[in-house]
N, C-alpha and C positions, 0 to 999 in steps of 0.2 A: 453354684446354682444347682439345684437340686431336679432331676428327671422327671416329669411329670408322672410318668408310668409307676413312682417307687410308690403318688399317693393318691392316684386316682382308684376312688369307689368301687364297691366289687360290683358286678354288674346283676343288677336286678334289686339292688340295694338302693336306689334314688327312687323316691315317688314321681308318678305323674299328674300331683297335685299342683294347683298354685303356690308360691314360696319366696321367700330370699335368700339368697346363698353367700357364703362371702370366705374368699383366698386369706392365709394366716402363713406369716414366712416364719423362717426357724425361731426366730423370739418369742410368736403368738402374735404378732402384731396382725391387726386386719389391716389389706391394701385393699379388696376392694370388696365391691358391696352390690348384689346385683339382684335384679325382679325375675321371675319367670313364671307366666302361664303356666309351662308344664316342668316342672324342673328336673327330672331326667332327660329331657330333649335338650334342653339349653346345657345343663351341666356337661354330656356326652360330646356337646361341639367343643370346649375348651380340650380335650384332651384329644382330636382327633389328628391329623397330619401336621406338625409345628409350621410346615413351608408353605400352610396355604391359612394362618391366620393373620393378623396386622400385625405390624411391628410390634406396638404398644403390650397388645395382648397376648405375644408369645414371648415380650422381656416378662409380663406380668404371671404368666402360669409357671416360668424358667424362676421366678423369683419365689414364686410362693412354695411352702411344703406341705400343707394341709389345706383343704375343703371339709367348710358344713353347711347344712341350712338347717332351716324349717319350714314346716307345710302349715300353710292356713287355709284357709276356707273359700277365699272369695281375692277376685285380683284389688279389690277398695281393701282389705287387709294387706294385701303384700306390697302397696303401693305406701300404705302407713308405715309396717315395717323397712321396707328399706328407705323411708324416708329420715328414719327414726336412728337406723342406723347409721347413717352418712353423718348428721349430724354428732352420733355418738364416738366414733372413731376417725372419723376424718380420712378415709381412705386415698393414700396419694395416688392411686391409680385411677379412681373414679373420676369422672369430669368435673371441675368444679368453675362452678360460677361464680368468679371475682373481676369486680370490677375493673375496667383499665383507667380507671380514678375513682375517688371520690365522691358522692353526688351529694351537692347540698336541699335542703328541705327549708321551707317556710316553715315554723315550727311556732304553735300559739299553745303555753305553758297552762292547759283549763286546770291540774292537780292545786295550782297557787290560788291564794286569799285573790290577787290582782294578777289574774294572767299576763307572761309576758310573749311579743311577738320576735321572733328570732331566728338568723339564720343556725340552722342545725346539721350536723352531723356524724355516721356513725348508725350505731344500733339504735332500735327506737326502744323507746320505754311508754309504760300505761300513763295516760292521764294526760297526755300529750298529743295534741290533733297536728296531724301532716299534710301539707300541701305543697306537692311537687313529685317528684325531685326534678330538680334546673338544673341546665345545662352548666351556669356560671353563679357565681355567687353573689357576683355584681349585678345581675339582672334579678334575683331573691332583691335586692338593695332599692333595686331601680323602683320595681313594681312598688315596692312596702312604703318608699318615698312620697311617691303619687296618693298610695291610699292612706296613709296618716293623716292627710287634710279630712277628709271625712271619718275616716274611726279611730282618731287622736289616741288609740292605746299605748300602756306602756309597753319602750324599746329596754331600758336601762338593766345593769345587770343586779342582783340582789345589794353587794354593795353600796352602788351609787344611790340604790332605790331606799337602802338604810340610812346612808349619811343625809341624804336631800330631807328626809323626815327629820332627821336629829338640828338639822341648822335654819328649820323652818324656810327653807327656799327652794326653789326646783331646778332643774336644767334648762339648759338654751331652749329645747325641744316643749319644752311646758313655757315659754313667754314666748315664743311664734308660733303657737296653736297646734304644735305637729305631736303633743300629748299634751290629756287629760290633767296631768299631775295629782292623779291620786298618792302621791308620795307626801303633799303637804295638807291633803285634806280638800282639793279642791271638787274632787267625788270621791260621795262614796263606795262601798265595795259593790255595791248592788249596779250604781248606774255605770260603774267603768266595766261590772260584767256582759252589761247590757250591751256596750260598746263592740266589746272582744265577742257578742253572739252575731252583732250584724257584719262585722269583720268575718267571720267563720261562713255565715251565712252567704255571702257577697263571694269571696273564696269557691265557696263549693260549689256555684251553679247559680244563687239566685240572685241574677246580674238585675234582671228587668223590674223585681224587686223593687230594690233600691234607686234604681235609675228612674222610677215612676214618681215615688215618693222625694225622692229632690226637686224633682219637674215640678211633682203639687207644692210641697214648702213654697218653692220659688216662686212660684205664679200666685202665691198667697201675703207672701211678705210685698210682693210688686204690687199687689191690690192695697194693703194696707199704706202703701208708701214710704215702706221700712226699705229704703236702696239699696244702704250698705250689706243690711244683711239678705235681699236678693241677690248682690254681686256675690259676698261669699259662696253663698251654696251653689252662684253661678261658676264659679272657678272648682269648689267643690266635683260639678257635673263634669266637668270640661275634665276633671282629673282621673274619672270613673272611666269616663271613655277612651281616656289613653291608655288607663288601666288593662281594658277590654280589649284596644289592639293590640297589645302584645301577645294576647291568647289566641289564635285564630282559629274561626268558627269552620269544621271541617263534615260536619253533622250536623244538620239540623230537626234533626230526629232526638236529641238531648239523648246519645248515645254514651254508654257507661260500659267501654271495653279497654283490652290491649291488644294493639299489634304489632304480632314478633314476627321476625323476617331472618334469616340465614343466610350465610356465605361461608363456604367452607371449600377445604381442598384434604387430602389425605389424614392428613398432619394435625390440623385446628380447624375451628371453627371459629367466624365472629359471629356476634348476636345481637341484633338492635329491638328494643323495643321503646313505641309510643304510647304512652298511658293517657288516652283520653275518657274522658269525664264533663258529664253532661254535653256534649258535641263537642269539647274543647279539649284541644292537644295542652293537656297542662305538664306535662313533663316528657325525658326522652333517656333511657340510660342504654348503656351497651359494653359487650365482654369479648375476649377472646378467649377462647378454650383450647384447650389439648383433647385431641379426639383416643379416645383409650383401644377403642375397636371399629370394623366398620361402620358406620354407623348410616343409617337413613335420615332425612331430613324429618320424616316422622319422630325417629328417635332422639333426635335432639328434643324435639318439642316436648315428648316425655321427661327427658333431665330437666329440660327447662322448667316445667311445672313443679317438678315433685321437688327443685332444690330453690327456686325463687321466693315462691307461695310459700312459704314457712310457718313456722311459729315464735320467728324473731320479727315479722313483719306485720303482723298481726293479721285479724279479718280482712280490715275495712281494706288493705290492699287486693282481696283477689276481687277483679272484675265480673259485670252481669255477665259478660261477655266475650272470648278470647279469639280474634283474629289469626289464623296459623299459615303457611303455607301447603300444609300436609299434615291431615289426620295421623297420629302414630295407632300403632296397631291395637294400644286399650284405650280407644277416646273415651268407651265407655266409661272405662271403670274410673279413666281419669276424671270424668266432669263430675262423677260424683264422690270423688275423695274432694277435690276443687271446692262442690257445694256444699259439706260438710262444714269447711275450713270459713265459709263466707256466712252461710247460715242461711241462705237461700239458692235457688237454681241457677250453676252456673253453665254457659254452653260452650262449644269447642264448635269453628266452624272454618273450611275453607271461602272465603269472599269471590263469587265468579265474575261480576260486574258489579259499574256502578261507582260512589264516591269509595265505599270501603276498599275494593279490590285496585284501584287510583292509588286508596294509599299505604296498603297493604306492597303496592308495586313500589314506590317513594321511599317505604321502611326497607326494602329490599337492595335499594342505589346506597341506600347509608350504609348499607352492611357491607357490601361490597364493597366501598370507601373503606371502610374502617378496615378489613382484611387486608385492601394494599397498603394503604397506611402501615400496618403492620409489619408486612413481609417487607417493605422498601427502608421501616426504620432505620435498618441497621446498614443500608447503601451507602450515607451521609460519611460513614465515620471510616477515616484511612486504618486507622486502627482493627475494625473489625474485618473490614474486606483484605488488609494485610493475611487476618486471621482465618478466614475463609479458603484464601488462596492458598496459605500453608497447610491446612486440614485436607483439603482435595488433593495435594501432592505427596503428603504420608500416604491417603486412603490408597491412590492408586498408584503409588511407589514409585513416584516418578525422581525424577535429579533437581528437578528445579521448578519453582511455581509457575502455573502457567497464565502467564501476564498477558497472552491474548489467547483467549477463547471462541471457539466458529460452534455454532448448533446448528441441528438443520431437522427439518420439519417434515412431511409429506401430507399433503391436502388434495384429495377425490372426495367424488361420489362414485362407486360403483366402475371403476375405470374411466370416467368421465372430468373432461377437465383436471387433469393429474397437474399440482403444480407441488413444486417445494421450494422454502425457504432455506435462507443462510442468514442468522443474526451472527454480532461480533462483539465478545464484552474483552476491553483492556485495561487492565487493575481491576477490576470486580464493577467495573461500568460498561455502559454500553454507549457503543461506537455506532450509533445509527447511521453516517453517512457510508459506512461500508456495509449496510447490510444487502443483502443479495435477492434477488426472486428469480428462481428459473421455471420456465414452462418444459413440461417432461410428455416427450411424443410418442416411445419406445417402451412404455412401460404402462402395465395395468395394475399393479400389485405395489404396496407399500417397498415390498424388497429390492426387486428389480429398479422401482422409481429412487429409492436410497441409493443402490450402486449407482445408477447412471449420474445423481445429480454429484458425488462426489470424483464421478471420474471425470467429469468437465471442469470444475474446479480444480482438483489438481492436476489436469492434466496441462492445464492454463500458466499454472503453479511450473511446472517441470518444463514448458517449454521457455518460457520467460529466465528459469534459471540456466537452460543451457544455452542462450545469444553470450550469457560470459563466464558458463561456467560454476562448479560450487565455489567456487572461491569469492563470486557474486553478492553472497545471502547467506546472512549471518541467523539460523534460525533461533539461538539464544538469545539474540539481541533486544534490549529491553525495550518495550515502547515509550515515547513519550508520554509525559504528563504536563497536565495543565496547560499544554499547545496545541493548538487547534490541527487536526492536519500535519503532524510534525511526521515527517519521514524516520522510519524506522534506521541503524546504522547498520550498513550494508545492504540495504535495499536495493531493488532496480526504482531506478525513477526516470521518468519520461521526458527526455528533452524538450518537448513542443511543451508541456503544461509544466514543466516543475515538481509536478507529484509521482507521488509511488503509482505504479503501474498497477492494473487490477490484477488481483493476485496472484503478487510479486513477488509476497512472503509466505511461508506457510503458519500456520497457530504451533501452540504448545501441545493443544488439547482441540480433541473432538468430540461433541459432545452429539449423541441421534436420542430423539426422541422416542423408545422402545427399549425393547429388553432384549432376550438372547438373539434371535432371531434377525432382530435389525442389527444389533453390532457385529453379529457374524460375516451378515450380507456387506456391511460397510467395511470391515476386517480384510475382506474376499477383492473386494474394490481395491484398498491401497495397497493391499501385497499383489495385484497385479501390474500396478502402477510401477511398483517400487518404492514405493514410500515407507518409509521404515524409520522416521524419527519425529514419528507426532504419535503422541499420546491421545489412547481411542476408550470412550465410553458409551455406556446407555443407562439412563434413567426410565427405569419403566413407574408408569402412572399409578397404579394399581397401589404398590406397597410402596413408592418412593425407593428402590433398591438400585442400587448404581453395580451393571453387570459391564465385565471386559471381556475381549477376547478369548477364548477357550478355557474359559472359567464354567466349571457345573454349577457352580452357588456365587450369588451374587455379594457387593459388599455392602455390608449395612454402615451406614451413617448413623450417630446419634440422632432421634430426632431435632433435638435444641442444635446440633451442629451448624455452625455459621455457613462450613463450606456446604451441608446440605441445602440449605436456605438458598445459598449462590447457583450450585444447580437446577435447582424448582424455578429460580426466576431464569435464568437462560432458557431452559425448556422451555416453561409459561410467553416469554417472550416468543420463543421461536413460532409455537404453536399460535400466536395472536398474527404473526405476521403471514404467516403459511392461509390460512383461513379466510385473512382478510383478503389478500391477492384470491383466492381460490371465486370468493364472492364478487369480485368485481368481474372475474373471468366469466364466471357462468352467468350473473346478469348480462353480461354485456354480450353473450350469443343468445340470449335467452329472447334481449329486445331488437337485436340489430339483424338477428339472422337472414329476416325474408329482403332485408333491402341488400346484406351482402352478395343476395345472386343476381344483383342487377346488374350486369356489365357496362362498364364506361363510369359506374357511379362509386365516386373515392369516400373518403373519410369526412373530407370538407362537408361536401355536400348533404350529405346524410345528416350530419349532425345540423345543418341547416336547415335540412327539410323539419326533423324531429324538432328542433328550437324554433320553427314557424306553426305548425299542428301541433304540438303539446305531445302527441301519441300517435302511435300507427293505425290505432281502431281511426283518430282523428284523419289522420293521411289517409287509408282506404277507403272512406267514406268522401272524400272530395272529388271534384272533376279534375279533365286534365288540365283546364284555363286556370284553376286553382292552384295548381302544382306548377303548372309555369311563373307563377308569379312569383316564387322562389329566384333569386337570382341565380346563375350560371344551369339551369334545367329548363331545357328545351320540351317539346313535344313529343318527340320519338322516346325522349327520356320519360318524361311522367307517362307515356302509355305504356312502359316498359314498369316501373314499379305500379303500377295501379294491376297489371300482369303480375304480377310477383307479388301482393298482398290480396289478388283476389279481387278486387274492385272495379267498377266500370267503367271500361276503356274508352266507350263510345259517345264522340263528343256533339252535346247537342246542337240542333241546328240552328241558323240562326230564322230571326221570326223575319 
């Protein structure tokens, strides 16, 4: 790997123009490929302290040996150029937006003498109109079904469409009406185009259209006394409308946008977007990326744009309108590189309320799906978490993989309601029924609340192993698999229930939620204890860096590393369950506070009183004959909380 300092710029030598710049490793190859405002500013970050840039981006300046750019004029020029280059070089360090499938397209062939309707995939090409992309391809299927009774075009591929003309006969689909059969002559090219424009037409928006003019046909042939062919176009109608629910109307503003939504953690991001058209959600696609550097959620939105909106997608794909969560820092210059590419004005906007900001919230839940989706893929497989467990036991040099795992968490506000978690994963899962929550009384500060809650735990751990000794507690001993509940071999277990005692065994591996600071303070905790054969970590949030005990510099995991992947989800776990307790805690003194200074009034009652008034605004605003009618609350009791919430004590008289 080459020093960054052997080819960084002399200084005063980089413009403070707008520009693209982009990294070339010892072959010439370009990795990446970047925009900047002012490009001595941006360029001077890459090379400044290596320990305080992102993983991604200090493999990426450690790999490259040369920097260039060039200076344009305007950031809608440097927004072209580096768009222009990603596609030219392909840089593997830049973000790249690929699909995590496939998406197929309704696809109507206008370049052909007889356009054909068709499920499509892949790059588009000119002279071919798109509608979609769908989620499944059977649902392209489903739709195209429905609507062949009314715009009978041809499905068939060039072949069949040649052989059917050479034998004078058509397919199944041309003798039960569901094509024209312009293959044997039954139209011609003019009236089966005519067919494939109201198809196009119907597609793009103009639903009411054609739903009027069936209505009139219908009510016309029903006047003439023509039946059968009222029924058809009645079954026709009926086919249009099922058509139409499948699309559902989310706008009725005949809105023409996309919206993109984010989920991201250090490491990746995922990306969802909905593409609706004329108020309708007509398609949905989504990615997960590799984040290169830190990145803002504004800045995704800028990759997002400058690599989606291409020129392999053509115009008609960028929208009037782009729903974001977060302006990036050139919306400007973006909306109008965007309106260039469309051919009219396009806008960039955060949605504050309303149907859009509804579902701008909605494209937001999918993304976050897709991100655990993601991260949890590789749970499923013995094999990978086999491979996990073994990479975290090289990294931190351990004898043996560690087949039970403890994390622990710390959740405040401000020395308030201090609580922390203890999750437990055995083989590279997790063990919910042992997981732990302690309330922490002694402590204001993340660190002091780390020692205490580890010295209760194992101090729990050390008394239970000396009723018989080390010869007790086998801490190598493997867990069970695929048994529920299975006691550990050499465990204590509890005579009255049958099970392992609450921690009876110690883990392999410790994992805290922070970086130097917390594994020191945890470090400080077990060597006071004595504990000297459990393997201690911290993963700090920040860069994802897994630090040990009296280490200056942390261990870096691969990013793609399985056993990294295994610690982000322990952590992430820990921190979901630390936070959740943390919010039950503080609501529950937040609403219960004024009636716990009532003396004589327990748990029952209270939650009696609240599940009879709805609320305490409701409780303090009642009389005391009101509050008695609570069962087990007396009088002296309701003028006691009617005291304690402020409200009037003084019972009226009687008339």
């Amino acid at each position: 790997m080459a020093d960054p300092s052997t080819y960084r710029p002399a200084p005063g030598t980089i413009p403070e123009s707008p520009g693209v710049y982009r990294f070339r490793d010892g072959t010439g190859r370009v990795i990446y490929v970047g925009k900047a405002k002012n490009l001595r500013s941006r360029l001077n970050s890459y090379f400044a302290d290596p320990v305080n840039l992102h993983q991604r981006t200090r493999q990426m300046v450690f790999t490259a040996e040369s920097v260039d750019w060039i200076s344009v004029a305007t950031e809608v020029e440097a927004l072209q150029q580096e768009f222009t280059w990603i596609k030219q070089y392909d840089p593997k360090f830049n973000v790249r937006y690929r699909d995590d499938k496939s998406y197929p397209y309704l696809a109507v062939t206008l370049d052909e003498d007889f356009p054909r309707l068709q499920v499509m995939r892949g790059a588009k090409r000119k002279g071919v109109r798109y509608f979609g992309p769908y989620s499944h391809a059977w649902a392209i299927r489903e739709t195209l079904d429905l609507l062949l009774r009314v715009f009978p075009a041809r499905t068939c591929s060039s072949g069949v469409f040649k052989r059917a003309g050479q034998v004078g006969r058509p397919c199944l689909l041309g003798y039960i009406g569901k094509c024209s059969a312009p293959c044997v002559g039954s139209v011609s090219a003019e009236e089966h185009r005519a067919i494939v424009d109201g198809f196009c037409d119907f597609m793009g928006g103009r639903t009411d259209t054609m739903v009027r003019k069936l209505e009139r046909e219908m009510g016309e042939a029903s006047a003439q006394l023509e039946f059968e062919r009222a029924a058809r176009l009645r079954d026709d109608l009926a086919a249009l409308r099922r058509a139409l629910e499948k699309q559902t109307v989310v706008f009725g503003d005949g809105t023409d946008a996309d919206v993109v939504a984010f989920a991201d953690d250090p490491l990746e991001a995922a990306v969802q977007v909905f593409h609706v058209r004329d108020g309708r959600v007509r398609g949905q696609r989504g990615w997960v990326v590799e984040k290169t550097e830190e990145l803002t959620t504004g800045d995704l939105v800028h990759h997002f744009c400058t690599q989606v909106y291409g020129g392999e997608h053509g115009e008609a794909d960028v929208p009037r309108e782009l729903l974001v969560p977060e302006l990036p820092a050139d919306a400007d210059a973006l909306a109008d590189w965007l309106s260039t590419h469309r051919g009219s004005r396009v806008t960039l906007r955060v949605p504050q309320r309303g149907d859009k900001r509804a579902l701008l919230e909605t494209v937001e839940r999918n993304a976050k799906d897709a991100l655990a989706r993601h991260k949890l893929k590789r749970a499923g497989d013995l094999t990978t978490r086999s491979k996990a467990l073994d990479e975290i036991a090289d990294a931190l040099d351990m004898r043996t993989s560690p087949l039970r795992i403890e994390c622990f968490d710390i959740s405040q506000i401000q020395g308030t309601d201090v609580v922390a978690s203890m999750v437990v994963f055995e083989d590279g899962l997790p063990r919910k029924s042992e997981y732990r929550r302690f309330i922490i009384r002694g402590a204001t500060d993340d660190l002091s609340a780390m020692s205490e809650v580890l010295r209760r735990r194992f101090a729990r751990y050390l008394d239970a192993r000396a009723e018989t000794g080390e010869a007790g507690v086998d801490p190598d001993a493997p867990a069970g698999q695929g048994v529920p509940d299975e006691p550990r071999v050499g465990t204590l277990i509890d005579p009255t229930t049958g099970r392992p005692r609450k921690f009876a065994y110690p883990p392999q591996l410790v994992v805290v939620d922070g970086g130097a600071p917390q594994v020191a303070a945890a470090a400080q905790a077990l060597a006071e204890l004595g504990v000297d054969d459990v393997a201690l970590c911290g993963l700090a949030k920040r860069l994802e860096e897994v630090w040990l005990p009296d280490d200056d510099f942390p261990v870096i995991l691969p990013r793609t590393s399985e056993g990294l992947y295994l610690l982000q989800r322990v952590r992430d776990e820990a921190h979901r369950f630390a936070i959740t307790f943390h919010r039950q805690r503080r609501s529950k003194r937040m609403t219960e506070s004024a009636l716990d200074r009532v003396p004589g009034l327990g748990e029952v009652r209270r939650k009696a009183l609240l599940r009879h008034f709805g609320s305490l605004k409701r409780l303090s605003a009642a009389s005391v004959e009101e509050i008695t009618e609570v069962p087990g609350v007396g009088k002296r009791t309701a003028e006691a909380i009617l005291a304690a919430l402020g409200g009037d004590t003084k019972t009226p008289a009687a008339d």
